[in-house]
N, C-alpha and C positions, 0 to 999 in steps of 0.2 A: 724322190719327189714327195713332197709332202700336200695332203690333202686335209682340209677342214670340209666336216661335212655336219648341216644341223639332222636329227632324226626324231623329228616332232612327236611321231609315234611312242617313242619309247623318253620322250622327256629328256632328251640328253644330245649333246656336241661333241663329236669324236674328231682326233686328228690321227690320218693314218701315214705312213711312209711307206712307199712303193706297197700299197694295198694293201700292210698291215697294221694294224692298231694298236697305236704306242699311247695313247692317252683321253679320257674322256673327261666330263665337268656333263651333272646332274643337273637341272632345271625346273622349276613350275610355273607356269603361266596362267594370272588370273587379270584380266579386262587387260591395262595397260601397261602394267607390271609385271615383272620377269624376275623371280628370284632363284639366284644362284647358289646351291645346296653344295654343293662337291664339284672337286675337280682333285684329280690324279693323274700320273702318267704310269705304265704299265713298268713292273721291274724291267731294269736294264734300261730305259730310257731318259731316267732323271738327270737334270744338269746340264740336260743341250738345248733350253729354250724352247722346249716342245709346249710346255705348259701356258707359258706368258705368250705366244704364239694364238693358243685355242684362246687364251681368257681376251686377248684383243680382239679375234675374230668376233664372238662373243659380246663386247662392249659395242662394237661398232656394227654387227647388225639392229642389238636393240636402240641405237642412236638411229638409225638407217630407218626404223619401224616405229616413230616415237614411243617408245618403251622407257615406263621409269626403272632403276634398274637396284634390286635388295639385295646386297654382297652376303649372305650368310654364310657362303665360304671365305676364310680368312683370306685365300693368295687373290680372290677375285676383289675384295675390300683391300691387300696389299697393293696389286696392278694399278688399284683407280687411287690409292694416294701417293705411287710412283709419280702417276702421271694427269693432276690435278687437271689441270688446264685441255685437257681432252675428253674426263669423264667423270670429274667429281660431280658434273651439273647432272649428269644421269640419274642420281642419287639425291629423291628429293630432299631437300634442305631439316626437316624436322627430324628425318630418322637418322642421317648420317652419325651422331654420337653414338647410336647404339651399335655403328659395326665402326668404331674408332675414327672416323673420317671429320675431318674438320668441317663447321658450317659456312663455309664459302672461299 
């Protein structure tokens, strides 16, 4: 079973399977803004979606908490130009070029 859990305290988003921890993604939060520093999955766990799993959970609590949202990890800036139409708007419109994302 797989578990996404946010751990505000330590600044970071863990996904665990059956209660162990196969990947995290780093964070910092200043007013309404949430920027995403790192994201990893733990050796041995690369390749099964573990990652694009956390960085959705991720994208869509800060949607959920009007969060604007700063990709400075590349897979978290890759996830949201997969999937424009769900999370480019996260991403205020002036910075988007500087983590490659199109302006609208």
């Amino acid at each position: 079973m797989i578990t996404i859990r946010q751990r505000p305290d330590d600044h970071r988003w863990e996904i665990h399977e059956h209660e162990e921890l196969v990947g995290l993604a780093n964070y910092e939060l200043a007013d309404d803004t949430v920027s995403f520093t790192h994201t990893e999955t733990l050796p041995g766990n690369g390749g099964r979606g573990l990652a694009k799993q956390l960085v959705v959970a991720m994208l869509d609590d800060a949607r959920a908490n009007d969060l604007s949202v700063l990709p400075y990890c590349s897979y978290v800036a890759k996830v949201i130009a997969e999937q424009p139409a769900e999370y480019l708007g996260l991403v205020p419109n002036h910075r988007r070029a500087q983590f490659g994302l199109p302006a609208s």
